[in-house]
Steps between C-alpha positions, in 0.01 A plus 500: 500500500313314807272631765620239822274520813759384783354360832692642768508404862197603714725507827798323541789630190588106459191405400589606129581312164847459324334554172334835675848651597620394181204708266513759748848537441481472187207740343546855438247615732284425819175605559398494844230689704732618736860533424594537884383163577636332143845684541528279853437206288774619188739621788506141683565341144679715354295595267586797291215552250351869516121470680256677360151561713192336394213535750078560504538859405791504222356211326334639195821717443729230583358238302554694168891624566552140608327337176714729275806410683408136447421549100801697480706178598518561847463235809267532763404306833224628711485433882269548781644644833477138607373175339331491161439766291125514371351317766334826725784691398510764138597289191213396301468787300819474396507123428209575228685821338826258453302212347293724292888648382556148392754473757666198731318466797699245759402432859819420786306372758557514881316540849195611576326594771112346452658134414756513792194543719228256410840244476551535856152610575348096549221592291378343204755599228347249233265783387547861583428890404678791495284828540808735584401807724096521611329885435572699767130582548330320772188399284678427212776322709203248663353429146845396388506266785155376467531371164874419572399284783266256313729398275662150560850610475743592746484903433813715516537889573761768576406755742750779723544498816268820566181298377600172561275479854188633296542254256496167746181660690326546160575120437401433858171701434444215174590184666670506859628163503654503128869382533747793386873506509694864535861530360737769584824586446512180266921366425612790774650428846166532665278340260128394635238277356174470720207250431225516697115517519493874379325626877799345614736629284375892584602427850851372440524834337454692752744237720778374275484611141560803469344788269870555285607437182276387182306205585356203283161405598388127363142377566397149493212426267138428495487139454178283450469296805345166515183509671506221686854625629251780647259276693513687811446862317177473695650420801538826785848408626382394817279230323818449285755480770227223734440304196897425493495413877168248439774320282692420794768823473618736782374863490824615434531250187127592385647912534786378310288298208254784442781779426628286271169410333385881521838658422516707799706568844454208774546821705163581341290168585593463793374846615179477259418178662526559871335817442240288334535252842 
């Protein structure tokens, strides 16, 4: 008697384990939170093991049939309808209520969608957090992201495609030039991932990304930054951009030097400073 959780592919089908098929063929059950999108998954293995559903609203139920089944002798593997089970997904409850039984509890792991993001993201990945879905309330979403935000590790969030644009101009409202990457459609045909100054990023959402599927939102972290790599802080950017041109540079290498130093568009100096001319 062994409670598995099985990763299982958050896109592409081939993106599972051998030891996955193999449990999955193997246990008596499946419990998965939708059995529509699981019985793809069995179908294209050929996979016979019965599904059972196991979602937000069954749980409490659920998680008592399924911990009898398991002290009765039974097998059991619990899935998400893509990736791992537990992480923003039902499972947790029933993880305690099978070790509390004194029964197995074995993890088969696989992809998931938060990692395969910040991976391809070119953010720091050396520390990171995962805060899962933000509170859909606008004041409690912004106080999230405050104290989010301040912490020095690259920060990681699912959010749908419905509240996705919200989201980015609430991070915009906190910090405008914070670097952010935006995955979509992550292993799939038309997969996306974005990084960009986050004012930047809400226009390439409008342009190029657009507002389908579930999408991964990673944001870079609030570093301590050397003061004297901030020597010009007091600088306007017209002082900042002449300074560069007293050391002997062109405007448009001066432009150049202070977007890098500030972290913003060259697009953006260049217009601040000749309206500042």
């Amino acid at each position: 008697m062994t409670l598995y959780l099985v990763g299982t592919p958050i896109g592409n089908l081939e993106d599972i384990t051998f030891r996955a098929v193999r449990i999955l063929k193997e246990v008596d059950i499946i419990a998965c939170e939708d059995t529509r999108v699981t019985g793809r998954l069995t179908s294209h293995y050929d996979i016979a093991t019965p599904l059972k559903s196991y979602h937000e609203h069954n749980k409490d139920k659920m998680t008592e049939q399924l911990v009898e089944l398991l002290v009765a002798g039974k097998t059991v593997a619990l899935v998400s309808d893509a990736g791992l089970p537990l992480i923003s997904d039902p499972g947790y409850e029933l993880v305690i209520a099978v070790r509390e039984a004194g029964i197995r509890v074995e993890t088969v792991p696989g992809p998931n969608a938060a990692l395969t993001a910040l991976m391809t993201s070119g953010l720091s990945s050396y520390s990171f957090l995962f805060s899962g879905f933000l509170p859909r309330k606008d004041s409690e979403k912004m106080a999230r992201l405050e104290t989010l935000m301040n912490e020095p590790h690259s920060i990681i969030l699912y959010e749908s495609p419905y509240r996705v644009k919200d989201t980015l101009a609430a991070i915009e409202k906190i910090d405008k030039n914070r670097r952010v990457a935006l995955g979509r459609e992550l292993t799939k045909k038309f997969e996306q991932v974005v990084t960009l100054p986050v004012n930047a990023l809400l226009q390439e959402l409008e342009v190029s990304i657009p507002a389908k599927g579930e999408f991964v939102i990673v944001i870079d972290g609030q570093y301590e930054t050397d003061e004297a790599d901030m020597w010009w802080h007091q600088l306007s950017i017209n002082e900042h951009v002449e300074y560069y041109m007293k050391k002997d540079l062109s405007s448009k290498e001066a432009i150049k030097q202070v977007s890098l130093d500030r972290n913003i568009k060259k697009r953006e100096v260049y217009e601040s400073y000749h309206i500042d001319k």
